[in-house]
N, C-alpha and C positions, 0 to 999 in steps of 0.2 A: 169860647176860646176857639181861633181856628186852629185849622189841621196843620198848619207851619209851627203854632206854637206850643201845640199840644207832642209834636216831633222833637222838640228844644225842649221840651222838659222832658219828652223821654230818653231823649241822647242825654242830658243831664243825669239823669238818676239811672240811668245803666253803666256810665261812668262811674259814678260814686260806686256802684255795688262789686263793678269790678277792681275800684281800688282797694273794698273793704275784703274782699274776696282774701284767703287766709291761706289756702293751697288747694293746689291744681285743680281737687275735686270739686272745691267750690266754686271756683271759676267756670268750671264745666258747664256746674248748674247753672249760671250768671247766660253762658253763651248759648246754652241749648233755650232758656225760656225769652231770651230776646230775636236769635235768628234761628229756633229751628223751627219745623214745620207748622207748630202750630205758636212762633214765636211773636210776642209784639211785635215786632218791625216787620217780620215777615207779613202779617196780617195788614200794614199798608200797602207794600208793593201789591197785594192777591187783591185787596179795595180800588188800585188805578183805576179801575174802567167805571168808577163811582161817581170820580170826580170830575167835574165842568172842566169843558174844553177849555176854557180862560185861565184856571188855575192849574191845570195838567203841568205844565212844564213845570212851573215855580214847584209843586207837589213834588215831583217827581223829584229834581234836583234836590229839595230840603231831604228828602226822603234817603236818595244815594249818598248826601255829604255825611246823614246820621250813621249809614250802614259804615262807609267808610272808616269813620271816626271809633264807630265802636270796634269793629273790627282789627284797626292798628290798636285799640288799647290792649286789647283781648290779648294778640301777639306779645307785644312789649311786658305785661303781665305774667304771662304762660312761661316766657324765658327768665323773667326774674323767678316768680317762685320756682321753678325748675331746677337754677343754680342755687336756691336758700334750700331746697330740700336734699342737693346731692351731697352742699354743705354740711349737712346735719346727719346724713348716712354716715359721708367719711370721717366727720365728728364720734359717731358711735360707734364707730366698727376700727375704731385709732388703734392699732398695736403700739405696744410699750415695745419699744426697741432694744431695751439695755436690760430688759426679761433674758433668762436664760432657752433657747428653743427646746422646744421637747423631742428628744431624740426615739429614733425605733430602738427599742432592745432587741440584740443579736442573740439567738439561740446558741448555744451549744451543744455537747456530745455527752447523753444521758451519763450520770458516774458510773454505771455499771460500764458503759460501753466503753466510756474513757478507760475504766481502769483494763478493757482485757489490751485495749489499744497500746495501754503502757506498758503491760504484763508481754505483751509478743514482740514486741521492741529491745525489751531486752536479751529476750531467749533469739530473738533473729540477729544480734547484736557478736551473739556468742556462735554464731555461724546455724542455726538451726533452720530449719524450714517449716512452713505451713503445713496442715494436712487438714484434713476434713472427713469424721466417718456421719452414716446416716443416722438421724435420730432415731427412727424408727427400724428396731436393730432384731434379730432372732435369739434364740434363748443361747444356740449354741455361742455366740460371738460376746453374748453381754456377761454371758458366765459359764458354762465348760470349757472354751478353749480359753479362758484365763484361771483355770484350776479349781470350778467351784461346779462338781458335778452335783443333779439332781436333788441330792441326799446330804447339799453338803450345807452345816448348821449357817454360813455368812449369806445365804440365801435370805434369810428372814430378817436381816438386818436393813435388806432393800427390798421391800416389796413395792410392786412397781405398778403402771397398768398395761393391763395387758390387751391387745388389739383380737377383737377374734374373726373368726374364720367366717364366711359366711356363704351360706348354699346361695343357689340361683336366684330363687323367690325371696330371698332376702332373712333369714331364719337363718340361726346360728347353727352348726356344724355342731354335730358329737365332739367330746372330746378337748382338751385342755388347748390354747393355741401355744404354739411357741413364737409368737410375734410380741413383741412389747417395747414400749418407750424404753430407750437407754435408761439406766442408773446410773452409769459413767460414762466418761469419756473414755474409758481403758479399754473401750470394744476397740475402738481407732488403731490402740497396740496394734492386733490379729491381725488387722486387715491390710496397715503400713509392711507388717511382718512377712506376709502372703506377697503381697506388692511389689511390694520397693528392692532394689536392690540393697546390697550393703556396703559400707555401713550404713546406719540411721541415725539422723538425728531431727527428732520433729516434735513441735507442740502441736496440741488438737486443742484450739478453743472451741464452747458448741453448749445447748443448752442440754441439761439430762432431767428426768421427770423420778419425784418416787412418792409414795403415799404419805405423806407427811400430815400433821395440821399445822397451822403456819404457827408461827409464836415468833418471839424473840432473836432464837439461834438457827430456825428450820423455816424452810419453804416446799413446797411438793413441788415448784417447777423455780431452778438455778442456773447458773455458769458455772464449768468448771473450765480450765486451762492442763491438760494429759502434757507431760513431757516425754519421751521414749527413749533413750539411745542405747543402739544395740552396735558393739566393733569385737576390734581382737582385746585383749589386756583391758577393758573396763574396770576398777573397781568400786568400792564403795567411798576410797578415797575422793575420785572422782566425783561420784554423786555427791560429799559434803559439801565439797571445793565449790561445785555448781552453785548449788542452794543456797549457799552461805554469801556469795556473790549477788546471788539475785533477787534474796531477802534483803541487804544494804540497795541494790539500785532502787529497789522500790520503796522503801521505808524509809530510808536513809542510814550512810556510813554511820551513825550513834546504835544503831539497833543491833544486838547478839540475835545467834541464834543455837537452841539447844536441842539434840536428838537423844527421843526416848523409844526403845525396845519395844515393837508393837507387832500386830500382825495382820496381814494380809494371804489371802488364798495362791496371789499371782508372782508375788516376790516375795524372797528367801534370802539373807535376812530383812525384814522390814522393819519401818521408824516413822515415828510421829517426830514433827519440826515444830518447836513453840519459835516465838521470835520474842524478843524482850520488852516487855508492856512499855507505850509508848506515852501513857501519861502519868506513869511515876518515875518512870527510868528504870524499870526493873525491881525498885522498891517494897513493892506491895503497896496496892490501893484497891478501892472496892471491884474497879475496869476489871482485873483483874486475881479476884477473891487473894487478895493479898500475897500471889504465889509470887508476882514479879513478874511470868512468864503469858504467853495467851498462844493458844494452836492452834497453827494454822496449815497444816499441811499433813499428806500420808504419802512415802516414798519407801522404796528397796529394791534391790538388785531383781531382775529379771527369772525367776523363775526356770530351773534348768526345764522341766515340764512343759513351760507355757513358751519357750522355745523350740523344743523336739515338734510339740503339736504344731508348729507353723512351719518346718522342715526347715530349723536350723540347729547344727549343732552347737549344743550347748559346750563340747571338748574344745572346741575352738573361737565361739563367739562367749560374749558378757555382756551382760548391759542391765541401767538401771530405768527406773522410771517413778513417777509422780505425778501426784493429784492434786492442784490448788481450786479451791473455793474460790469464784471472783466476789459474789457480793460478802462472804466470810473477809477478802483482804479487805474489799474496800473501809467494812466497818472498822476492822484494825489499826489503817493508815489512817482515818480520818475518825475515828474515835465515835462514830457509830453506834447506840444503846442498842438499834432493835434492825434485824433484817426487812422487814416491814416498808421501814420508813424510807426503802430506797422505793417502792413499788407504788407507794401512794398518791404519787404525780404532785404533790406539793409542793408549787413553784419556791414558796420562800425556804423551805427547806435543800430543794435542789440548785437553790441561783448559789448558795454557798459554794458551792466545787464549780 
């Protein structure tokens, strides 16, 4: 066979292989073992100087029209399967259109934080103001200038923690500290009291700490929302009037509210506020050990005492104040089993509010 016809059959079966050629990678193969460096074809053009000067042209020419030919198929090949395989991506990568898109879920405002949100909206609603005391409060501010000295038995009702003192090299200080986490917001009272001009009228929302173990009804770290106000002529008609108002804004106008004779060290006379169970209607059901009623608040008039000690007269001023639980309402308004279950980050419990 000569070298022209041995060239036509290789241009021949390099065609066929790259028609059988199936995608891209194959064909690669097809193009790299016929023109790359160590390719068939390439291996005549590197033989020219082999061949008789007589057949040189004729060689050479059989030889360019093979390269040529394979060449253009190689291209013409390359670009079909190119467009069958871009075909076959956007085949499998096809969105359904009439799918519904998946949207981000928007966060909202933890329920605790929602609820002091809605709680100070109403009391700023009623002309009050913001105020803010420090958590980390002195023995005098969190309980003798609100009438609960040293020795006094409602001490042990909050036992709290307390911060201690500490020497240079880092060792604790002789001696008990009078530094500690609030138990209430009612330190705020003192300091509004010392402060502010008068009259007052101010909520303190703010977290307070006490020894608690957690359960059900208790946490050792809460919200509470302090109401204060101190004028001339205050009475406790007053204080119902408030409370009774702002128990319907936040529960709703169906909800009663009823006051029971309690006591407090800091006001004289004092009252516990039940509001009327909101999953029987008052009825008795278990929410509720069957009373009808659930408590939620401790409130009374201003303490003549725990006014002199901030240097104002009690002959001429009055005034009452109040203590709400925020995770305490929240469970109330939203029917709530356990305090717990606000703290435990449980999205499908929290996406409810």
């Amino acid at each position: 066979m000569t070298i022209i016809e041995e060239l036509d059959s290789l241009k021949q079966r390099v065609l066929a292989d790259i028609s059988a050629a199936e995608d891209s990678a194959a064909l690669e193969d097809v193009r790299i073992a016929v023109l790359g460096k160590s390719g068939t074809l390439t291996a005549y053009l590197r033989n020219m100087g082999n061949v008789p000067k007589e057949e040189k042209a004729q060689v050479g020419r059989a030889v360019n029209e093979a390269r040529t030919a394979v060449e253009t198929a190689l291209e013409e090949a390359k670009k079909l399967l190119q467009q069958q395989e871009l075909d076959a991506a956007i085949a499998s990568d096809a969105v359904d259109i009439t799918l519904p898109g998946r949207s981000q879920q928007i966060g909202t405002r933890h329920l605790i934080n929602g609820m002091i949100d809605e709680m100070t909206d109403v009391f700023l609603g009623l002309g009050y103001s913001l105020f803010e005391g420090p958590e980390v409060e002195t023995d005098y501010y969190n309980f003798e200038a609100l009438n609960a000295p040293p020795d006094h038995p409602s001490r042990s009702m909050q036992d709290t923690f307390y911060v201690k003192d500490l020497s240079g090299d880092g060792s604790a200080v002789k001696g008990e500290s009078d530094v500690l986490l609030r138990t209430q917001t009612s330190g705020a009272q003192v300091h509004a009291m010392e402060d502010c001009s008068l009259p007052i009228y101010i909520i303190v929302p703010g977290k307070v700490y006490r020894r608690d173990v957690a359960d059900p009804s208790h946490l050792p770290q809460f919200h509470q929302i302090e109401g204060l106000v101190v004028d001339k002529g205050i009475t406790f008609g007053d204080l119902k009037g408030t409370l009774d108002y702002a128990c319907k804004a936040i529960f709703g106008p169906d909800r009663r509210t009823r006051f029971r004779a309690h006591y407090f060290p800091f006001t004289e006379p004092s009252a516990e506020v039940d509001v009327s169970c909101g999953v029987c209607g008052g009825e008795g059901c278990r929410m509720c050990k069957g009373t009808g009623w659930l408590e939620l608040l401790g409130c009374g008039m201003v303490d003549p005492n725990v006014l002199e000690m901030s240097g104002i007269d009690p002959e001429v001023y009055s005034g009452f104040a109040f203590g709400l639980g925020v995770e305490r309402a929240a469970c109330l308004k939203y029917n709530v089993p356990d305090l717990r279950m606000l703290l435990e980050g449980d999205m499908r419990f929290l996406r409810q509010f």
